[in-house]
TIKOL-798380 format. One record per atom (N, C-alpha, C): residue in one letter; x, y, z; residue number from 1; atom name. Coordinates in steps of 0.1 Angstrom, whole numbers, plus 5000, padded with zeros to 4 digits. Layout:
TIKOL-798380
{a {X Y Z} NUM CA}
...
***
This chain:
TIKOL-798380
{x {4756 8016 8089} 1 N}
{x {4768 8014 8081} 1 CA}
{x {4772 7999 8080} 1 C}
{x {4776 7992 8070} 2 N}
{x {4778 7980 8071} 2 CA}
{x {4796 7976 8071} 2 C}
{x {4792 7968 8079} 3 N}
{x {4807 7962 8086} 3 CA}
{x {4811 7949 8072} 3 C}
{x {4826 7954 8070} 4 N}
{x {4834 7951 8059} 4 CA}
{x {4845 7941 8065} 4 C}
{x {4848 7928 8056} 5 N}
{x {4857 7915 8059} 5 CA}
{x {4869 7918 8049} 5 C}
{x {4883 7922 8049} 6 N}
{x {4891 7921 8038} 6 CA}
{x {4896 7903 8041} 6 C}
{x {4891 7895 8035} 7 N}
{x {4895 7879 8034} 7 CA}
{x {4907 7882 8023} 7 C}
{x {4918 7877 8021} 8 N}
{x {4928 7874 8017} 8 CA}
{x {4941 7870 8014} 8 C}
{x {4941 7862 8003} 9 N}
{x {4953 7850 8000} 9 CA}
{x {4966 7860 7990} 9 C}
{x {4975 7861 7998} 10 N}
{x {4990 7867 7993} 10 CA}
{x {4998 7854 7997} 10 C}
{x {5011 7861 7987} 11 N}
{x {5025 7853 7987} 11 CA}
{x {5030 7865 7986} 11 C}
{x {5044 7867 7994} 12 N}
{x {5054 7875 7996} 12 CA}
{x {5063 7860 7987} 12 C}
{x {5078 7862 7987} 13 N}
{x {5091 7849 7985} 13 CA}
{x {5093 7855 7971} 13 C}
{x {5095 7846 7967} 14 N}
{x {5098 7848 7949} 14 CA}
{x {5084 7851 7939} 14 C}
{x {5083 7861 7934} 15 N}
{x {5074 7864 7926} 15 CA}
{x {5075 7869 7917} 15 C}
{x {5066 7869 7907} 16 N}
{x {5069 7876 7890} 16 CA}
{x {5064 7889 7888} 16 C}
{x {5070 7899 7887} 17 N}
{x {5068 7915 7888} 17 CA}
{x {5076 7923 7880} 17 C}
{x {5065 7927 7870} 18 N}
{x {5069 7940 7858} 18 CA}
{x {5080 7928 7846} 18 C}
{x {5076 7914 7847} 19 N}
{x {5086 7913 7841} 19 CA}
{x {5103 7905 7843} 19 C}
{x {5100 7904 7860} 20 N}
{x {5112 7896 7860} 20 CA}
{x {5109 7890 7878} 20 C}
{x {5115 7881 7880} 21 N}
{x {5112 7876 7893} 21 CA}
{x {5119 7884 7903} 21 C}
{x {5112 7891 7914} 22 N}
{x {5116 7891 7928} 22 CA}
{x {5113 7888 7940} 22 C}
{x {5119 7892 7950} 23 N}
{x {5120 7886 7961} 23 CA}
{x {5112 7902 7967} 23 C}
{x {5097 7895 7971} 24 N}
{x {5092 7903 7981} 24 CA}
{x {5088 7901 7996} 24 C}
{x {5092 7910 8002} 25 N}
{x {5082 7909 8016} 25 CA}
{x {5073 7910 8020} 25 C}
{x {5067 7920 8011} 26 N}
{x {5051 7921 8015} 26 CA}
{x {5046 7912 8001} 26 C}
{x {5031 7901 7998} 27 N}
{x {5031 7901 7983} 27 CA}
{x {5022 7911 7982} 27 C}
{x {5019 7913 7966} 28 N}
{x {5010 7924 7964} 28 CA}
{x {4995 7922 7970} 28 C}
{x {4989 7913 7970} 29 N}
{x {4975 7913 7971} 29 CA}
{x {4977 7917 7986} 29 C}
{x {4987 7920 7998} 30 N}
{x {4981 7920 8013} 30 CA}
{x {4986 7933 8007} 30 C}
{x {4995 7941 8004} 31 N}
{x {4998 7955 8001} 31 CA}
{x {4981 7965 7999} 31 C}
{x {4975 7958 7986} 32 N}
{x {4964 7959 7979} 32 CA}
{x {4954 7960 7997} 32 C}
{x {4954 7948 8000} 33 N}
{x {4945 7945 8012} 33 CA}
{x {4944 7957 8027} 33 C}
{x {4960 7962 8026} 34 N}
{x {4962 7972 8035} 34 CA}
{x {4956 7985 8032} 34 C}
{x {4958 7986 8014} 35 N}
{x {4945 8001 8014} 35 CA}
{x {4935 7999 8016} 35 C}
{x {4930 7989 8013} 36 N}
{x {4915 7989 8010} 36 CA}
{x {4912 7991 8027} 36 C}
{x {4915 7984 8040} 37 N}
{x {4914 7983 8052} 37 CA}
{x {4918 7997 8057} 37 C}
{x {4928 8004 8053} 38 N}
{x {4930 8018 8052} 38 CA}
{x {4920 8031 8049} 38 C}
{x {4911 8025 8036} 39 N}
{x {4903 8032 8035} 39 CA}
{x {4888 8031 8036} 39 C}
{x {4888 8018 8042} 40 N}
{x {4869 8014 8046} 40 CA}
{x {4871 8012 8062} 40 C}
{x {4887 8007 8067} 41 N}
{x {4880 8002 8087} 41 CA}
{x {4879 7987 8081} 41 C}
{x {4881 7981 8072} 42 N}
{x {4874 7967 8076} 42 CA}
{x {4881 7956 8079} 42 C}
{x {4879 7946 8086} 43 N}
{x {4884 7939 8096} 43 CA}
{x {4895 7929 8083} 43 C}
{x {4907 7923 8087} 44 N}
{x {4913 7916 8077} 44 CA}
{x {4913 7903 8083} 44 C}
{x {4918 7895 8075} 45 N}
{x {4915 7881 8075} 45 CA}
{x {4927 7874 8064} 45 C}
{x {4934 7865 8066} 46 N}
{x {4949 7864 8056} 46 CA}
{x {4939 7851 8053} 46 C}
{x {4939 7840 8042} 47 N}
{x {4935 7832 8040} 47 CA}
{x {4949 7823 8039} 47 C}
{x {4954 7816 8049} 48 N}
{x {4967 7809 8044} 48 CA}
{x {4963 7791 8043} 48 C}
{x {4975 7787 8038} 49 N}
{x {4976 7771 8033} 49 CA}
{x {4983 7765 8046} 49 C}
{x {4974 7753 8052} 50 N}
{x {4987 7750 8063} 50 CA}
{x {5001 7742 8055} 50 C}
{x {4999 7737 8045} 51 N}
{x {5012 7734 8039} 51 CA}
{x {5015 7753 8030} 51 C}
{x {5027 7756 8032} 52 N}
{x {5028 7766 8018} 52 CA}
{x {5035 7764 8010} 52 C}
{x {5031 7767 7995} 53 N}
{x {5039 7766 7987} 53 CA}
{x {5057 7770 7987} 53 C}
{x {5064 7762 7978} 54 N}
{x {5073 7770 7982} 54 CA}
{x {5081 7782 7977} 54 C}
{x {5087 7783 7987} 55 N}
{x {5096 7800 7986} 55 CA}
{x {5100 7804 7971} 55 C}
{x {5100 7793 7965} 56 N}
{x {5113 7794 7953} 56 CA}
{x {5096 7797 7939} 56 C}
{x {5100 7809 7932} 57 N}
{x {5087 7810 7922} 57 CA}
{x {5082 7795 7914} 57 C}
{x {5093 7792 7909} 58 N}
{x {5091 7781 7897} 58 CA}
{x {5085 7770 7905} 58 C}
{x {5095 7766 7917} 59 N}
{x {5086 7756 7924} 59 CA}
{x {5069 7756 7926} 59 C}
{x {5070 7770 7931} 60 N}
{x {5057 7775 7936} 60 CA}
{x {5044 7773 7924} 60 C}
{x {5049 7777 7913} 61 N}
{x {5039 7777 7900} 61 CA}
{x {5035 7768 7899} 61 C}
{x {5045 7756 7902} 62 N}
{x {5043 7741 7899} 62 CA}
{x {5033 7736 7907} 62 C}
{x {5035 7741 7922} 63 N}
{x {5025 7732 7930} 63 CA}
{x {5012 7736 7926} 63 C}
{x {5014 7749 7924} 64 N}
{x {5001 7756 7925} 64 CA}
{x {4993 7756 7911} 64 C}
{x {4995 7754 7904} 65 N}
{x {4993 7744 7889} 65 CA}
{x {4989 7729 7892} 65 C}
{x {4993 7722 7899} 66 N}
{x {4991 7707 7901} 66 CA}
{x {4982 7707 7913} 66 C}
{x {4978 7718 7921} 67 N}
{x {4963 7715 7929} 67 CA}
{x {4958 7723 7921} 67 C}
{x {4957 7733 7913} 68 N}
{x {4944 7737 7902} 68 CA}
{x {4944 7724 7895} 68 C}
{x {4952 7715 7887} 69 N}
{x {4949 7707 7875} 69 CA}
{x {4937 7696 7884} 69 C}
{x {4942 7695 7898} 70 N}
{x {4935 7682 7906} 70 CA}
{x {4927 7688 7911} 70 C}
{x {4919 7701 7908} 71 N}
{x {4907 7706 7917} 71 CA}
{x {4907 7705 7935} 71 C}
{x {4922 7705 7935} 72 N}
{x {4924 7703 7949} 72 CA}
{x {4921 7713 7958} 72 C}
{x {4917 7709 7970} 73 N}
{x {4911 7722 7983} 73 CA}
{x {4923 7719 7992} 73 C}
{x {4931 7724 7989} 74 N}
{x {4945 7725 8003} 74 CA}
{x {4937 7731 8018} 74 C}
{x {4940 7723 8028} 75 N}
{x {4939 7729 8043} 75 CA}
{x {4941 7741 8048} 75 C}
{x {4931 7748 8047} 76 N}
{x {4940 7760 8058} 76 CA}
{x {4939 7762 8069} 76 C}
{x {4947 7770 8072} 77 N}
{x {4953 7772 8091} 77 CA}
{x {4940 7776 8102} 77 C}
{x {4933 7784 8094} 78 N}
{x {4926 7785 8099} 78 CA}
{x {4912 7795 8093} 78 C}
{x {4901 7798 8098} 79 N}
{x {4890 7802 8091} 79 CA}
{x {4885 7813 8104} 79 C}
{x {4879 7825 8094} 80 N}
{x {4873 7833 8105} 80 CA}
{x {4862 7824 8114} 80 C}
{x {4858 7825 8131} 81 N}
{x {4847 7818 8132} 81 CA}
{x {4834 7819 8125} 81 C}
{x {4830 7828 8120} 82 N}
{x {4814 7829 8114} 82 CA}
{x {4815 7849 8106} 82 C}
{x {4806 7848 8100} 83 N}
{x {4809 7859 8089} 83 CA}
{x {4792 7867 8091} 83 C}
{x {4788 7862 8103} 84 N}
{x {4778 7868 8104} 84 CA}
{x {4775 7881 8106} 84 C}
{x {4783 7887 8109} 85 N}
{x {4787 7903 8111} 85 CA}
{x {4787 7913 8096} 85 C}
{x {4795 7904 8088} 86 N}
{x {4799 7911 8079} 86 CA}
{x {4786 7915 8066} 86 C}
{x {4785 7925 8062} 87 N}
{x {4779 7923 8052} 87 CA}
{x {4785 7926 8039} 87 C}
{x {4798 7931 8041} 88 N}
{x {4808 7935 8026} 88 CA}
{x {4817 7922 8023} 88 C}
{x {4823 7915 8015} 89 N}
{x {4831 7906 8020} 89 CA}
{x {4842 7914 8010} 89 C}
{x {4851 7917 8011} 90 N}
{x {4866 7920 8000} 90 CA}
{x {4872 7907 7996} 90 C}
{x {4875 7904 7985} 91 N}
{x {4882 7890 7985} 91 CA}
{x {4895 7893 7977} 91 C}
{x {4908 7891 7979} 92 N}
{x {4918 7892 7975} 92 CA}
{x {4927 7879 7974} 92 C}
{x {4930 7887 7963} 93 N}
{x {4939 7868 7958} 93 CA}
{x {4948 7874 7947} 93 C}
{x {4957 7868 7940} 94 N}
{x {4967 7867 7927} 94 CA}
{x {4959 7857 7919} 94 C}
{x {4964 7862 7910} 95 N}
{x {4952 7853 7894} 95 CA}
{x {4964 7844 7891} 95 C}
{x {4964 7830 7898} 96 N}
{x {4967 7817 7892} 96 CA}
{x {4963 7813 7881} 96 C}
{x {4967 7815 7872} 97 N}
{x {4964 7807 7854} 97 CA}
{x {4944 7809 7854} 97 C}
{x {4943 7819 7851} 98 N}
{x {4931 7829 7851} 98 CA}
{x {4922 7827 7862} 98 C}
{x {4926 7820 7876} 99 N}
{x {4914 7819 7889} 99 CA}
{x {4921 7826 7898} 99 C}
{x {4914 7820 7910} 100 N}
{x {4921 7823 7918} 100 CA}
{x {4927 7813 7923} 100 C}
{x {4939 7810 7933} 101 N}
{x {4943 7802 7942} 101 CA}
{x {4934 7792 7948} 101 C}
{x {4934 7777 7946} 102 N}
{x {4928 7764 7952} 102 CA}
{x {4921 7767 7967} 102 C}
{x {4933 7776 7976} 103 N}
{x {4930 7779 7988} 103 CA}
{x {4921 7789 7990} 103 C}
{x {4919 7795 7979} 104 N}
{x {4908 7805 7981} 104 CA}
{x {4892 7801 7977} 104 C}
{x {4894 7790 7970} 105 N}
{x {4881 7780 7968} 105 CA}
{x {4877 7774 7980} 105 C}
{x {4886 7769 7988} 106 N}
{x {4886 7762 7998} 106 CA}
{x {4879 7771 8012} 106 C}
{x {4883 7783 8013} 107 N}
{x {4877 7792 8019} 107 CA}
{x {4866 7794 8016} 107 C}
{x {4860 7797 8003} 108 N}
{x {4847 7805 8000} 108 CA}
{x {4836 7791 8000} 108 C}
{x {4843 7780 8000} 109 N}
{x {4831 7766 8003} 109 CA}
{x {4828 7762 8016} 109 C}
{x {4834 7772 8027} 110 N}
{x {4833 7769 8040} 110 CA}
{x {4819 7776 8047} 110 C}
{x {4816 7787 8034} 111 N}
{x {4804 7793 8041} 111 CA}
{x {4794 7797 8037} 111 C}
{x {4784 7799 8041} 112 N}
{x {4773 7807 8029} 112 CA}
{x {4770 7822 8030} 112 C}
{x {4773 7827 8017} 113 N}
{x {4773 7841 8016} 113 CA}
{x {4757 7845 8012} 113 C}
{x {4749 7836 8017} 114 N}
{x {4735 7847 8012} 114 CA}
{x {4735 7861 8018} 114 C}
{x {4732 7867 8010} 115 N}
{x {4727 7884 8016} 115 CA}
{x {4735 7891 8015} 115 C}
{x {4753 7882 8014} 116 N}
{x {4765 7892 8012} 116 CA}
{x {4771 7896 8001} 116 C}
{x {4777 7906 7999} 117 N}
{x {4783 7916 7991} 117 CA}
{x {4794 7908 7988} 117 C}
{x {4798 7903 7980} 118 N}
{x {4814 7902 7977} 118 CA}
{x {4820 7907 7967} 118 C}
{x {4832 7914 7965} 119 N}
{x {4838 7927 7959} 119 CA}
{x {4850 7918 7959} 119 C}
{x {4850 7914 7948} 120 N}
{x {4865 7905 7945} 120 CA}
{x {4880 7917 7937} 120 C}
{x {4892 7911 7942} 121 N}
{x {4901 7919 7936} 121 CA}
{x {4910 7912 7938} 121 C}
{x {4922 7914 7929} 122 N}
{x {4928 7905 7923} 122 CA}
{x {4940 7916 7922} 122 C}
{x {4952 7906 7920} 123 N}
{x {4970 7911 7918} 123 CA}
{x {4970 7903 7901} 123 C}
{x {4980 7907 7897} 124 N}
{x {4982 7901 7886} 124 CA}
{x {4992 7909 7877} 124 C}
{x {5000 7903 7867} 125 N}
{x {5009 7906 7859} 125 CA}
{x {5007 7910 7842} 125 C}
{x {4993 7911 7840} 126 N}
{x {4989 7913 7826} 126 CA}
{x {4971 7905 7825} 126 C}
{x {4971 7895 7832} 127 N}
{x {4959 7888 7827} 127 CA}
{x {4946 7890 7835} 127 C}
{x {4942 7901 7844} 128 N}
{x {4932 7905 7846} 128 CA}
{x {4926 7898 7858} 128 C}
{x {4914 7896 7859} 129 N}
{x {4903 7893 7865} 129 CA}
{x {4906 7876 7864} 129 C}
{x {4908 7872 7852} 130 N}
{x {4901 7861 7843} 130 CA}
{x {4891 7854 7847} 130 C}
{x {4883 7843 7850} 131 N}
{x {4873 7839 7853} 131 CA}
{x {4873 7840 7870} 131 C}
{x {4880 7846 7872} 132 N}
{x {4875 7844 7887} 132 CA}
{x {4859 7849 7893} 132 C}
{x {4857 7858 7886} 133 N}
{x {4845 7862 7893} 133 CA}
{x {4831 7852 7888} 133 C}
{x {4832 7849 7876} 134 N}
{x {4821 7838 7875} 134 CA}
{x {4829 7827 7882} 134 C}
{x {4837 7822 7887} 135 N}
{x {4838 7812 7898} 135 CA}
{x {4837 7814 7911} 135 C}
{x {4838 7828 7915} 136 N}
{x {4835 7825 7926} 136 CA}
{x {4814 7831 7926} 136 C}
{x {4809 7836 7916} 137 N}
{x {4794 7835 7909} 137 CA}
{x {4785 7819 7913} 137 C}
{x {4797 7813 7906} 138 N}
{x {4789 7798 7911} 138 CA}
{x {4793 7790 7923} 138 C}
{x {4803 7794 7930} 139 N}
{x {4809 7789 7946} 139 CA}
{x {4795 7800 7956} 139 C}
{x {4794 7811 7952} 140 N}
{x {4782 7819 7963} 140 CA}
{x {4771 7823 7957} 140 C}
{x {4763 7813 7946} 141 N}
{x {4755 7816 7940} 141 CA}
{x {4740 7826 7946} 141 C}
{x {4747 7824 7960} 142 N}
{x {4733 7833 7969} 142 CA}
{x {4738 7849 7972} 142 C}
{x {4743 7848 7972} 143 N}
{x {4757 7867 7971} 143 CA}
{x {4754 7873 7962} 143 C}
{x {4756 7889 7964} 144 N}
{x {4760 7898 7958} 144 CA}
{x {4769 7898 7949} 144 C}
{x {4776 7890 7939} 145 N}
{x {4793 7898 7937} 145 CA}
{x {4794 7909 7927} 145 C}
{x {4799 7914 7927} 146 N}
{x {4802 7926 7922} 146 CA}
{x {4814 7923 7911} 146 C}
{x {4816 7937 7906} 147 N}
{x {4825 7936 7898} 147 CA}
{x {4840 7936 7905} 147 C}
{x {4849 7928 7895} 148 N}
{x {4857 7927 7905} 148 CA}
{x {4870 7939 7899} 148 C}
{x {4880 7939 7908} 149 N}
{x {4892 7949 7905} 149 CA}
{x {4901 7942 7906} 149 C}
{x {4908 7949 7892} 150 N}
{x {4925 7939 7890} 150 CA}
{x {4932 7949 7894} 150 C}
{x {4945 7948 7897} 151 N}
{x {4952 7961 7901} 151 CA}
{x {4969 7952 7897} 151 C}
{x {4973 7956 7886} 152 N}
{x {4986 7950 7880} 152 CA}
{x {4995 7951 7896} 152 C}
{x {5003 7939 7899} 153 N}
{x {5012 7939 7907} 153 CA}
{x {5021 7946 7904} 153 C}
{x {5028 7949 7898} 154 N}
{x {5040 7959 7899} 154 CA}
{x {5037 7970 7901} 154 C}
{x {5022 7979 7903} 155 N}
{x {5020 7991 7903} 155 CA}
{x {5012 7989 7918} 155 C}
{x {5010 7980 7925} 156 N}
{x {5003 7980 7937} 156 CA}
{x {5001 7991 7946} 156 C}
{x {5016 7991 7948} 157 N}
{x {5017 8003 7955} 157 CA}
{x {5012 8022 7950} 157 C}
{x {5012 8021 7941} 158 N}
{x {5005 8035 7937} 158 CA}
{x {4995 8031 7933} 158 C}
{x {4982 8025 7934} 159 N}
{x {4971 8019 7930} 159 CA}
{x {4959 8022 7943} 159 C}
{x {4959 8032 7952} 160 N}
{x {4956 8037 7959} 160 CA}
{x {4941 8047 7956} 160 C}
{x {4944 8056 7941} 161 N}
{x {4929 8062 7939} 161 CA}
{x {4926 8052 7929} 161 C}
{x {4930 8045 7923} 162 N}
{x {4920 8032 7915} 162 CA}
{x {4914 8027 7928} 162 C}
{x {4923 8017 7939} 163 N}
{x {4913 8014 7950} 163 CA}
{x {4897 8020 7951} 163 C}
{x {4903 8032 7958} 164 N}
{x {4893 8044 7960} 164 CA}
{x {4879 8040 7954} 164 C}
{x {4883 8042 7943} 165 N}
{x {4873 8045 7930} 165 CA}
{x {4864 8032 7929} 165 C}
{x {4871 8022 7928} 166 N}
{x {4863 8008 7926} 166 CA}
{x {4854 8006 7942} 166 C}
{x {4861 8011 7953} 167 N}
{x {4854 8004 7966} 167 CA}
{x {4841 8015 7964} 167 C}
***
């Protein structure tokens, strides 16, 4: 049986859902991250920024807009030691202005996924997938990736047999 990595970048604080900003505690993509870990056993992994954006949404869009515009790789806290084990990778993130999060670039250039599976999925408020998966195609050109799964944030929580279905 092969042993499964849920890697994943969330924001809980202020966020945009169904339509109007709120204030969450869980964000959706670790919500998302809990089924899927729920329903395969596989090991989780938070992908965090050692600076974070901040709490306040508009703020937040901005920074995170101004390290996409500068192709910038933000620091993170930390990195699993080695991915040798895994052979599924899960990748979760929120679709920043049709990618993923800078920090999730910055993670997936730390390692090489030959031989690995990666099963991307994504939070979002209307705009899908967008290029993420041909970016992260050409970040692990030696990988598996698969098709990936959007699962609209505001319905996260009942998005449970969609999960299902895609894993």
């Amino acid at each position: 049986m092969s042993k499964g990595l849920i890697a994943f970048y969330s924001r809980a604080d202020e966020n945009y859902v169904s339509g109007q900003i709120k204030t969450l505690k869980t964000g959706n993509t670790e919500i998302a991250a809990g089924i899927i870990k729920e329903l395969t056993g596989a090991d989780l992994f938070r992908i965090e920024q050692e600076q974070p954006y901040s709490k306040d949404y508009n703020e937040c869009i901005e920074q995170a807009r101004a390290d996409q515009r500068a192709n910038a790789r933000p620091k993170l806290k930390a990195y699993p030691e080695k991915l040798d084990e895994y052979d599924i990778i899960y990748l979760g993130f929120p679709n920043y202005w049709n990618t993923m999060p800078m920090a999730v670039f910055a993670f997936l250039e730390q390692f090489d996924f030959t031989g690995k599976t990666i099963k991307p999925f994504c939070t979002h408020e209307g705009s899908g997938m967008g290029s993420s998966v041909r970016d992260i195609q050409k970040l692990c050109p030696s990988a598996n990736v698969e098709k990936g799964l959007a699962v609209r944030g505001g319905n996260v929580s009942q998005s449970k047999q969609e999960i299902k279905q895609w894993i």
